[in-house]
mmCIF file of the C-alpha atoms, coordinates in Angstrom:
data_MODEL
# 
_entry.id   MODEL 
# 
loop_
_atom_site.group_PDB 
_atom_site.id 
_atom_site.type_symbol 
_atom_site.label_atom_id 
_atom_site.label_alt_id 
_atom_site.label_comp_id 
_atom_site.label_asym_id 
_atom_site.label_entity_id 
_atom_site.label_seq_id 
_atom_site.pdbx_PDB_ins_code 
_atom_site.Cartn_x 
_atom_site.Cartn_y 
_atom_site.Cartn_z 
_atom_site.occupancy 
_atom_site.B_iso_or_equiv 
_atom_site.pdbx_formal_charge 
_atom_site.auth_seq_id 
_atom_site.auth_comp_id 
_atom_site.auth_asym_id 
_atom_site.auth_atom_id 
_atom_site.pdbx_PDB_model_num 
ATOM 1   C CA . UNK A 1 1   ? -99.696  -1.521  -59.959 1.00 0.00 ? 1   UNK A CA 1 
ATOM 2   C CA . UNK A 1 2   ? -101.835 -0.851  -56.551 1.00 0.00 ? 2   UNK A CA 1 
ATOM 3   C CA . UNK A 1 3   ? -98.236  0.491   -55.127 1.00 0.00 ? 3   UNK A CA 1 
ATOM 4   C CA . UNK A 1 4   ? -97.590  2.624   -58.361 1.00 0.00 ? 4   UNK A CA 1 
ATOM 5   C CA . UNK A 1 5   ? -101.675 4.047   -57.828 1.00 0.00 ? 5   UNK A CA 1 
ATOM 6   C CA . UNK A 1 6   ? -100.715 4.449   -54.310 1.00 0.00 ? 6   UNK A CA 1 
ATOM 7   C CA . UNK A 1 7   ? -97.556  6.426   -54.930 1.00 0.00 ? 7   UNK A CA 1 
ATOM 8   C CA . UNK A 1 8   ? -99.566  8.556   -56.780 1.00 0.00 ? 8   UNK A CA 1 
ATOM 9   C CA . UNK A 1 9   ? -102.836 9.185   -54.242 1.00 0.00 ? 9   UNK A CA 1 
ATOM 10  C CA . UNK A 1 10  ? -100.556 10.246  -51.907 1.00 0.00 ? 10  UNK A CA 1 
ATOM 11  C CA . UNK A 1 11  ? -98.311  12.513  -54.025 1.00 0.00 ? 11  UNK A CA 1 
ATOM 12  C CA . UNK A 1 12  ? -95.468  10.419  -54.213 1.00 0.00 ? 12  UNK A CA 1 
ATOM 13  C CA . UNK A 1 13  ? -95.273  10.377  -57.541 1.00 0.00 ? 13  UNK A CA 1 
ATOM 14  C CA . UNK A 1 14  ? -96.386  12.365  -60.373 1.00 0.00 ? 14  UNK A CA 1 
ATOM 15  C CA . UNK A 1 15  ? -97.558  9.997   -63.174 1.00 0.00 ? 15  UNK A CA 1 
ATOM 16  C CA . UNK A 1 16  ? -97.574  6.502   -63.894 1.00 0.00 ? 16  UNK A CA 1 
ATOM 17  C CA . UNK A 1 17  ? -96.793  4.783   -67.434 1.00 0.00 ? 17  UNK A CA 1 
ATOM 18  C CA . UNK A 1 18  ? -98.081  0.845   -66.718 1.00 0.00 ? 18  UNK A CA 1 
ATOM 19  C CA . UNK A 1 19  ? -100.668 -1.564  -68.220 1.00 0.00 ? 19  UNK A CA 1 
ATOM 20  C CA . UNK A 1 20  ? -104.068 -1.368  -67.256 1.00 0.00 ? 20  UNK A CA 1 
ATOM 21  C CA . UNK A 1 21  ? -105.026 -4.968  -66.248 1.00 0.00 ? 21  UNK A CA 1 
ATOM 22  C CA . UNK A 1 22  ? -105.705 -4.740  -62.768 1.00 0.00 ? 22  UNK A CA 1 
ATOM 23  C CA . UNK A 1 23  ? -106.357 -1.205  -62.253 1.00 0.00 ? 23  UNK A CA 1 
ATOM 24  C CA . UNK A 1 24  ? -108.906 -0.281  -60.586 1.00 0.00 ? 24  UNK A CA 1 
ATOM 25  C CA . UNK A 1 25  ? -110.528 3.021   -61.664 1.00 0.00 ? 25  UNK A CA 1 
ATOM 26  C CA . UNK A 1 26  ? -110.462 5.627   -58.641 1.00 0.00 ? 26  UNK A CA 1 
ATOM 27  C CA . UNK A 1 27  ? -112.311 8.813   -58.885 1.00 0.00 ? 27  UNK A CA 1 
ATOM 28  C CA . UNK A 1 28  ? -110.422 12.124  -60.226 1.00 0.00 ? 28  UNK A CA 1 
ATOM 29  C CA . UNK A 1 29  ? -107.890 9.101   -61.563 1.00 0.00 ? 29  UNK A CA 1 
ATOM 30  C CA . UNK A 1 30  ? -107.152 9.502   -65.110 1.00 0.00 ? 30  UNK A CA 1 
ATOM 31  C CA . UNK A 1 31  ? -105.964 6.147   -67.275 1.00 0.00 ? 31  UNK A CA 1 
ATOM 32  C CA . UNK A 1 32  ? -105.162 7.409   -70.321 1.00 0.00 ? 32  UNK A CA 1 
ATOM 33  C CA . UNK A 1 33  ? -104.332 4.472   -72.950 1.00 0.00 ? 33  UNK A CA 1 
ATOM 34  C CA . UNK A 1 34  ? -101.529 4.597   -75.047 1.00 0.00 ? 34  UNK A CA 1 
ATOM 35  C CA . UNK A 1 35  ? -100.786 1.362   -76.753 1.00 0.00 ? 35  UNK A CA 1 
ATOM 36  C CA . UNK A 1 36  ? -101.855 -2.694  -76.626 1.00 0.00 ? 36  UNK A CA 1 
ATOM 37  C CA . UNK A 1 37  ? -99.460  -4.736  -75.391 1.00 0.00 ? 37  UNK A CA 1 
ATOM 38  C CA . UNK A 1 38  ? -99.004  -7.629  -77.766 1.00 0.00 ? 38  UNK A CA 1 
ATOM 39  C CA . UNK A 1 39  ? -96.706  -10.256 -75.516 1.00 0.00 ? 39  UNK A CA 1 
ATOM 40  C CA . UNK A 1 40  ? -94.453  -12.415 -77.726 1.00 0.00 ? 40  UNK A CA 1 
ATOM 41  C CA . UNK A 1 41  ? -91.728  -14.935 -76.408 1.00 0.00 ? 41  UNK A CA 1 
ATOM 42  C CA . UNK A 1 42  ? -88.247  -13.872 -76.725 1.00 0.00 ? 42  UNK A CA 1 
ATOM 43  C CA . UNK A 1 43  ? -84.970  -14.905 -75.950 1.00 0.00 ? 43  UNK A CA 1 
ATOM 44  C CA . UNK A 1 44  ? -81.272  -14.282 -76.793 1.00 0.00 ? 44  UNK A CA 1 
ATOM 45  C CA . UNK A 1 45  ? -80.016  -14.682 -80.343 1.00 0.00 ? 45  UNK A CA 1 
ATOM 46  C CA . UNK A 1 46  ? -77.177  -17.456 -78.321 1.00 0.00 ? 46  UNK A CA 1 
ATOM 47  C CA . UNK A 1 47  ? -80.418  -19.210 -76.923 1.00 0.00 ? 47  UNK A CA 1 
ATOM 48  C CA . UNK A 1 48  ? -80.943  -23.275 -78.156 1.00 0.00 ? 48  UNK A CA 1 
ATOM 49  C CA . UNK A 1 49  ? -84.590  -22.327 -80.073 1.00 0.00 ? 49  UNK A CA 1 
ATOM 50  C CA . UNK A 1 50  ? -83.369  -18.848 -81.455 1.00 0.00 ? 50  UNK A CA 1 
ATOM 51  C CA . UNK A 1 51  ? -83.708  -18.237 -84.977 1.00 0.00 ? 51  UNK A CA 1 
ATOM 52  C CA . UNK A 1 52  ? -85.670  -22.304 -84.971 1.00 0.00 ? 52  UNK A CA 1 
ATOM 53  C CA . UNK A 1 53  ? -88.816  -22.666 -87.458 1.00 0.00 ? 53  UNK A CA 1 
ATOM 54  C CA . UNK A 1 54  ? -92.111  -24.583 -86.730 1.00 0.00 ? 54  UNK A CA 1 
ATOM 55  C CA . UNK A 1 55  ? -91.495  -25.081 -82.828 1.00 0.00 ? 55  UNK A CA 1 
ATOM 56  C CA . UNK A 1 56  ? -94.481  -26.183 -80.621 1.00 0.00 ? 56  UNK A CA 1 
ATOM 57  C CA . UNK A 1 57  ? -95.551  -25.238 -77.339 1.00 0.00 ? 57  UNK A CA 1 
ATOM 58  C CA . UNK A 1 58  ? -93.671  -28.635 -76.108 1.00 0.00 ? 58  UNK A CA 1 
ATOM 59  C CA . UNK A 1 59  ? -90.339  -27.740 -77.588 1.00 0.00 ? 59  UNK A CA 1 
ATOM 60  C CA . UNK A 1 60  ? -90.735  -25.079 -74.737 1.00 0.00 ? 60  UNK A CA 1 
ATOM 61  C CA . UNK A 1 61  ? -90.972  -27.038 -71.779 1.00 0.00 ? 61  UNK A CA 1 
ATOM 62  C CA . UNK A 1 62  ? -88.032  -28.015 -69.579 1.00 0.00 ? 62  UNK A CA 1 
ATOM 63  C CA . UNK A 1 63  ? -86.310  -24.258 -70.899 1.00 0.00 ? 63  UNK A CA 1 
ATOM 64  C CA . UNK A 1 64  ? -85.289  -22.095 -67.553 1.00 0.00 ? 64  UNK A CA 1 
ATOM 65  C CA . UNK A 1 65  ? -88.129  -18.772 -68.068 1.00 0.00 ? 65  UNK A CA 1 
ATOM 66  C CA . UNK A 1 66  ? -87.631  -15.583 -66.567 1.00 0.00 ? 66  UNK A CA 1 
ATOM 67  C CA . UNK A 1 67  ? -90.709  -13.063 -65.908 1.00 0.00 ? 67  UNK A CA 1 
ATOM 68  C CA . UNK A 1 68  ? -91.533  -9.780  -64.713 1.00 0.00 ? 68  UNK A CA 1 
ATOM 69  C CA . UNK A 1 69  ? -93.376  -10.219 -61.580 1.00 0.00 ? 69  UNK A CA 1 
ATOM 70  C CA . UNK A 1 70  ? -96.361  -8.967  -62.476 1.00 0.00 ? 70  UNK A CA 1 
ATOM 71  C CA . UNK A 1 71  ? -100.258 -11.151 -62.716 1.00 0.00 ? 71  UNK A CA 1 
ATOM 72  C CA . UNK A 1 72  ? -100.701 -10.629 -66.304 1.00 0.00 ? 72  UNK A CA 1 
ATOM 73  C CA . UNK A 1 73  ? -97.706  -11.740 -67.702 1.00 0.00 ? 73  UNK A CA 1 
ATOM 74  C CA . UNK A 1 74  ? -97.923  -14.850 -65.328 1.00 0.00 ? 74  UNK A CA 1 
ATOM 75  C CA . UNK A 1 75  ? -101.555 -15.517 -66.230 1.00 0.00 ? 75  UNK A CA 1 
ATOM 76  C CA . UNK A 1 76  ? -100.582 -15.387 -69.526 1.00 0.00 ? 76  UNK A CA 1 
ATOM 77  C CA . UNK A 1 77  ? -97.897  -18.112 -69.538 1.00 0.00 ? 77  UNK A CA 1 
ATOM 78  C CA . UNK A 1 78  ? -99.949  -20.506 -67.149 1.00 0.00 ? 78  UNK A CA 1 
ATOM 79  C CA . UNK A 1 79  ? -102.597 -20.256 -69.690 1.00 0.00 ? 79  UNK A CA 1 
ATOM 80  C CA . UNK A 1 80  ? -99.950  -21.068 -72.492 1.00 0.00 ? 80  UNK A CA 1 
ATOM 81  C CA . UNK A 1 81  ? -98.713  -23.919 -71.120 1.00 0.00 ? 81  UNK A CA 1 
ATOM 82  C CA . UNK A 1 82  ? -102.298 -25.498 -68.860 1.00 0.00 ? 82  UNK A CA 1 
ATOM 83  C CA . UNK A 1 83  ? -104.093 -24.729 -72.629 1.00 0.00 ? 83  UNK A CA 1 
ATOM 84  C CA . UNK A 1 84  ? -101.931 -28.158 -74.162 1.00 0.00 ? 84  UNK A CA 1 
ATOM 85  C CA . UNK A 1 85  ? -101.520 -29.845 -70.322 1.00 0.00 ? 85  UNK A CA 1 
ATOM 86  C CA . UNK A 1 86  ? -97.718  -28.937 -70.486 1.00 0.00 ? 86  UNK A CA 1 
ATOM 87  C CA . UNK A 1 87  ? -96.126  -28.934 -67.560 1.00 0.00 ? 87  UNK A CA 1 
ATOM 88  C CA . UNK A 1 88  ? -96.080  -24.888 -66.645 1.00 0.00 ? 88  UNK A CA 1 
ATOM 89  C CA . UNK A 1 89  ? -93.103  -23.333 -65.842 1.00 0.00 ? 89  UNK A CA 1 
ATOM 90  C CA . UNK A 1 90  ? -91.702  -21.870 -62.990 1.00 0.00 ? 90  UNK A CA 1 
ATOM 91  C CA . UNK A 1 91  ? -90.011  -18.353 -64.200 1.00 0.00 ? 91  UNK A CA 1 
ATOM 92  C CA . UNK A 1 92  ? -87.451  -16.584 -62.325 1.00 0.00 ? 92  UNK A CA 1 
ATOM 93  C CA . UNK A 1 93  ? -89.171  -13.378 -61.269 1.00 0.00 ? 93  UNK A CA 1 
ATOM 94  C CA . UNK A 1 94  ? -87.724  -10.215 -61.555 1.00 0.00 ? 94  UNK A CA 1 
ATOM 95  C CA . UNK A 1 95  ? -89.312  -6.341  -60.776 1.00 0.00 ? 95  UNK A CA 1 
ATOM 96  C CA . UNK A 1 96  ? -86.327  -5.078  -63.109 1.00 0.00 ? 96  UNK A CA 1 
ATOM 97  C CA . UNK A 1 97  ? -86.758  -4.865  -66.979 1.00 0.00 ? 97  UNK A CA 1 
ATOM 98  C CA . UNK A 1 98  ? -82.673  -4.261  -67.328 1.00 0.00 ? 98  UNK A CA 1 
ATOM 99  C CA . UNK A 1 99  ? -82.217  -7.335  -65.138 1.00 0.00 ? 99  UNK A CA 1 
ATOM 100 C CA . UNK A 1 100 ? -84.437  -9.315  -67.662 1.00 0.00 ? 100 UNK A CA 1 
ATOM 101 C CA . UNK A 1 101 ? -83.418  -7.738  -70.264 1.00 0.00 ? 101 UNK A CA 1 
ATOM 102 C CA . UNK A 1 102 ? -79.565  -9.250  -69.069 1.00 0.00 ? 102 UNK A CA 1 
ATOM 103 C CA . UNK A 1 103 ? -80.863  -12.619 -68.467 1.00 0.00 ? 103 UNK A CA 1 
ATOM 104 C CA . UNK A 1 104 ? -82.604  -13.005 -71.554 1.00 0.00 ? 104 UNK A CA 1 
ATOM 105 C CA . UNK A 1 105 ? -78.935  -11.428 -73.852 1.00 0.00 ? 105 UNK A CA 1 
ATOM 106 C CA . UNK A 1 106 ? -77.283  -14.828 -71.959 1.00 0.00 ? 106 UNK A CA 1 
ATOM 107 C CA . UNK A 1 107 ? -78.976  -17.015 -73.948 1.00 0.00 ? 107 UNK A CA 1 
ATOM 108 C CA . UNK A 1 108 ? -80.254  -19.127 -71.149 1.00 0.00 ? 108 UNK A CA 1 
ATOM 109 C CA . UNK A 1 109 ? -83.962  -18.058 -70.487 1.00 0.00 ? 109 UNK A CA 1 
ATOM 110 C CA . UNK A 1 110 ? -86.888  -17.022 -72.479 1.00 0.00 ? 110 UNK A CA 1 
ATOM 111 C CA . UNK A 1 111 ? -89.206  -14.810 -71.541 1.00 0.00 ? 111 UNK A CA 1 
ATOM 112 C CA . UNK A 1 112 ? -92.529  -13.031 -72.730 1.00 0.00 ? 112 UNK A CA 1 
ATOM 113 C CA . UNK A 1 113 ? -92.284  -9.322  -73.198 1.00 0.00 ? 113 UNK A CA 1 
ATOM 114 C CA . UNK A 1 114 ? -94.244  -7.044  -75.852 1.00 0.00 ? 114 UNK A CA 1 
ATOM 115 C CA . UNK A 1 115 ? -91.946  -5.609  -78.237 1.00 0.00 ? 115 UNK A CA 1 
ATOM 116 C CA . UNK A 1 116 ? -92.418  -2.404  -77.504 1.00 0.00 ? 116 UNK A CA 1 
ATOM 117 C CA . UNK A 1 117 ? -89.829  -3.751  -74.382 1.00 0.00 ? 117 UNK A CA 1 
ATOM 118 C CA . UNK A 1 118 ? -86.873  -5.294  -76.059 1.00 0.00 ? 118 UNK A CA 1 
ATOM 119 C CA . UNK A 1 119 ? -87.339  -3.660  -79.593 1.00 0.00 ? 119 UNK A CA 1 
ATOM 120 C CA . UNK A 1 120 ? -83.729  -1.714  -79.632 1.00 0.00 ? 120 UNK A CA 1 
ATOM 121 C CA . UNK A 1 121 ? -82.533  -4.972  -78.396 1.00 0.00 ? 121 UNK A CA 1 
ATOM 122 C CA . UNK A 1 122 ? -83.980  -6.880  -81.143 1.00 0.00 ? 122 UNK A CA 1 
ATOM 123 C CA . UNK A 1 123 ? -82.870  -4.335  -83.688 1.00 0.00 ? 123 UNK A CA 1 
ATOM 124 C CA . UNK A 1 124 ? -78.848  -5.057  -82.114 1.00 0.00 ? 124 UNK A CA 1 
ATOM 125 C CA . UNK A 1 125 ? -79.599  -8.421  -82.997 1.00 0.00 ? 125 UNK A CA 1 
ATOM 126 C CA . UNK A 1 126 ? -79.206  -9.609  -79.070 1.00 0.00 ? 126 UNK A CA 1 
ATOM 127 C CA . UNK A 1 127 ? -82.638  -10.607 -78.397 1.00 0.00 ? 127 UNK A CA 1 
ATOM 128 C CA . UNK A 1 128 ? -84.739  -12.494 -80.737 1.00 0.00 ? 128 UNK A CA 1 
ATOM 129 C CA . UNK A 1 129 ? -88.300  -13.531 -81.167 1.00 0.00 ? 129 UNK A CA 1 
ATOM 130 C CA . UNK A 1 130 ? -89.682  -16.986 -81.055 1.00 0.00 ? 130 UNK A CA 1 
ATOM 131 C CA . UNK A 1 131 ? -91.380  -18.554 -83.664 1.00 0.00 ? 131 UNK A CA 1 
ATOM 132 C CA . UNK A 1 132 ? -94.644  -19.322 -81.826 1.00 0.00 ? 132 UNK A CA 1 
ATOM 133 C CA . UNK A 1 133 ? -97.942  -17.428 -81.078 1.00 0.00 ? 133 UNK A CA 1 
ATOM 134 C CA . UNK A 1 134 ? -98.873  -16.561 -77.835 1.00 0.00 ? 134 UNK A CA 1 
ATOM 135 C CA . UNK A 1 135 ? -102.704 -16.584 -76.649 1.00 0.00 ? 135 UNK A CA 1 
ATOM 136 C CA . UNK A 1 136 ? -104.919 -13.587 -77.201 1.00 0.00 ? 136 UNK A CA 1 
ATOM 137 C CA . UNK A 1 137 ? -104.995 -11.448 -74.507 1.00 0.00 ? 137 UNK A CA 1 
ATOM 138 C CA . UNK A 1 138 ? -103.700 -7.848  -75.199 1.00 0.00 ? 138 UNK A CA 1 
ATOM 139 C CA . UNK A 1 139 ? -104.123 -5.155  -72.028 1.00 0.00 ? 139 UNK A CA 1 
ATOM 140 C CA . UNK A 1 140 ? -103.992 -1.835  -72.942 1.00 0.00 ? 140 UNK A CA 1 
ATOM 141 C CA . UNK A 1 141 ? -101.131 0.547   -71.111 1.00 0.00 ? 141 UNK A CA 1 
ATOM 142 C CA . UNK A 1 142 ? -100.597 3.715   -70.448 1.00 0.00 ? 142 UNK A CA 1 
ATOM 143 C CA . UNK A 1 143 ? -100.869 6.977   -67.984 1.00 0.00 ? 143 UNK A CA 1 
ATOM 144 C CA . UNK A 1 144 ? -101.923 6.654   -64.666 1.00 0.00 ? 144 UNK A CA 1 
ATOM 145 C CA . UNK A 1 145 ? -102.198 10.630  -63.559 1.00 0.00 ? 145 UNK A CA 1 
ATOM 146 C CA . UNK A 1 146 ? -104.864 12.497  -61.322 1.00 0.00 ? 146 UNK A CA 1 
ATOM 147 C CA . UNK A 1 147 ? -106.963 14.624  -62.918 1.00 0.00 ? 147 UNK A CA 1 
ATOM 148 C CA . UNK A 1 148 ? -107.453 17.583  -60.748 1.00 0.00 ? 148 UNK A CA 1 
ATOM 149 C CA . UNK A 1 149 ? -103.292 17.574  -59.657 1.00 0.00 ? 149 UNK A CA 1 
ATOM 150 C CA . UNK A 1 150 ? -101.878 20.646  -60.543 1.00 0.00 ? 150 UNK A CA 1 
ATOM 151 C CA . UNK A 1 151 ? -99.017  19.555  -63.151 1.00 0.00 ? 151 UNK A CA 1 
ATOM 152 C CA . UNK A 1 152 ? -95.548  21.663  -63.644 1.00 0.00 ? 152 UNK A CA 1 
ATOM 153 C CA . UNK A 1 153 ? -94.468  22.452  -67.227 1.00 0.00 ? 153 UNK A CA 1 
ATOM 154 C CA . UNK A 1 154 ? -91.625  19.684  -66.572 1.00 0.00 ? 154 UNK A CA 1 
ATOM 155 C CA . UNK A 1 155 ? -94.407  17.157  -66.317 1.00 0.00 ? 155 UNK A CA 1 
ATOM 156 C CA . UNK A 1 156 ? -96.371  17.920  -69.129 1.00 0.00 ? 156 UNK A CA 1 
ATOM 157 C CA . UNK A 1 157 ? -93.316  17.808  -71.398 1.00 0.00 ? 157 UNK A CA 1 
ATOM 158 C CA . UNK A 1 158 ? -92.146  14.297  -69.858 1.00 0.00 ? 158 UNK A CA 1 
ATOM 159 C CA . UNK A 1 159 ? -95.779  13.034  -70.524 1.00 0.00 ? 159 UNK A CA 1 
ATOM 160 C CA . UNK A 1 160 ? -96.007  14.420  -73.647 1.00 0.00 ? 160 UNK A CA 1 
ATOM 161 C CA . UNK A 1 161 ? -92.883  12.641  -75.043 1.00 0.00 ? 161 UNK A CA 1 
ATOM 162 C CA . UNK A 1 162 ? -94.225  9.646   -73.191 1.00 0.00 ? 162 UNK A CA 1 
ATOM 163 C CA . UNK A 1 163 ? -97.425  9.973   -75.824 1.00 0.00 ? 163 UNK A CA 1 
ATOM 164 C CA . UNK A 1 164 ? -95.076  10.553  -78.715 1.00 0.00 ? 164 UNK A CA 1 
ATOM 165 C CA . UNK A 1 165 ? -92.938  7.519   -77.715 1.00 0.00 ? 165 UNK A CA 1 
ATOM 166 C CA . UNK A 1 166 ? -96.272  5.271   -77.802 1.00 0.00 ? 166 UNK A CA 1 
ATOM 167 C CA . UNK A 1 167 ? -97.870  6.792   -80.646 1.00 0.00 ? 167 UNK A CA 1 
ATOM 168 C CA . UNK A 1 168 ? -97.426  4.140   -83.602 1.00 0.00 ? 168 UNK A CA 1 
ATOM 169 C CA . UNK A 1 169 ? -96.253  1.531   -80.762 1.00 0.00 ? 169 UNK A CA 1 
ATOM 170 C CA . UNK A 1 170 ? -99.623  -0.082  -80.789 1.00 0.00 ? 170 UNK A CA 1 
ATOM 171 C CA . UNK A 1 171 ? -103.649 0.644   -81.024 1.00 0.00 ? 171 UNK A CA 1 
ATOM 172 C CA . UNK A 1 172 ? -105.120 1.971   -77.835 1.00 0.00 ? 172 UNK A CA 1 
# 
């Protein structure tokens, strides 16, 4: 995220769609929220708990994990795991959604990703939800733009279909 904010103080980039934990507000930066991100745990319809009722937290230990690398989504399963003294994995960390997103369609990993990530992959029936909550914590994500950036037509049209493709995703 601070490399993402950076890109965009120094007019490397445009915009920036990401989740808000851990952004610090700048002055003349906008963070406009678009949607909660609920995390659930997922995994490939091929995977050994896939499509399994009534599992516990312990039926998920000793299961290879892979993660985005990013604080929040690591906090998250630390918390899942230290919350019942389970031993806490150690995910494979990855910066690429499709590379996840692969991993998880082998049927050898799980992972924790909001829908709003793997939802057309769910719908194909490759990736499937597991049947256990995941702790309470639910960041908000969205724009990251500066406010007093001139912005072309071409931009305002990508971020406006950006706020279309949220809207109904998930309460801001």
């Amino acid at each position: 995220v601070d490399e993402m904010v950076s890109a965009l103080l120094e007019a490397r980039c445009d915009a920036v769609f990401t989740q808000f934990a851990g952004v610090v507000p700048r002055p003349n930066v906008v963070l406009e929220p678009l949607l909660t991100i609920s995390p659930m745990i997922v995994a490939g319809t091929s995977h050994p708990l896939a499509g399994k009722k009534a599992l516990s937290r312990a039926d998920l230990v000793g299961h290879a994990w892979a993660s985005m690398d990013q604080p929040y989504t690591l906090a998250v399963l630390t918390e899942m795991f230290a919350a019942e003294r389970l031993p806490i994995p150690q995910p494979l960390r990855t910066t690429s959604l499709p590379l996840l997103k692969t991993l998880l369609v082998s049927g050898k990993y799980l992972a924790l990703l909001p829908r709003h990530c793997v939802g057309r992959e769910m719908r194909s029936g490759m990736i499937s939800r597991i049947a256990l909550q995941v702790p309470v914590r639910r960041p908000l994500a969205g724009l990251v733009y500066l406010e007093r950036r001139p912005r072309s037509v071409a931009l305002d049209r990508v971020l406006q279909i950006v706020r279309d493709v949220c809207a109904g995703q998930g309460d801001p």
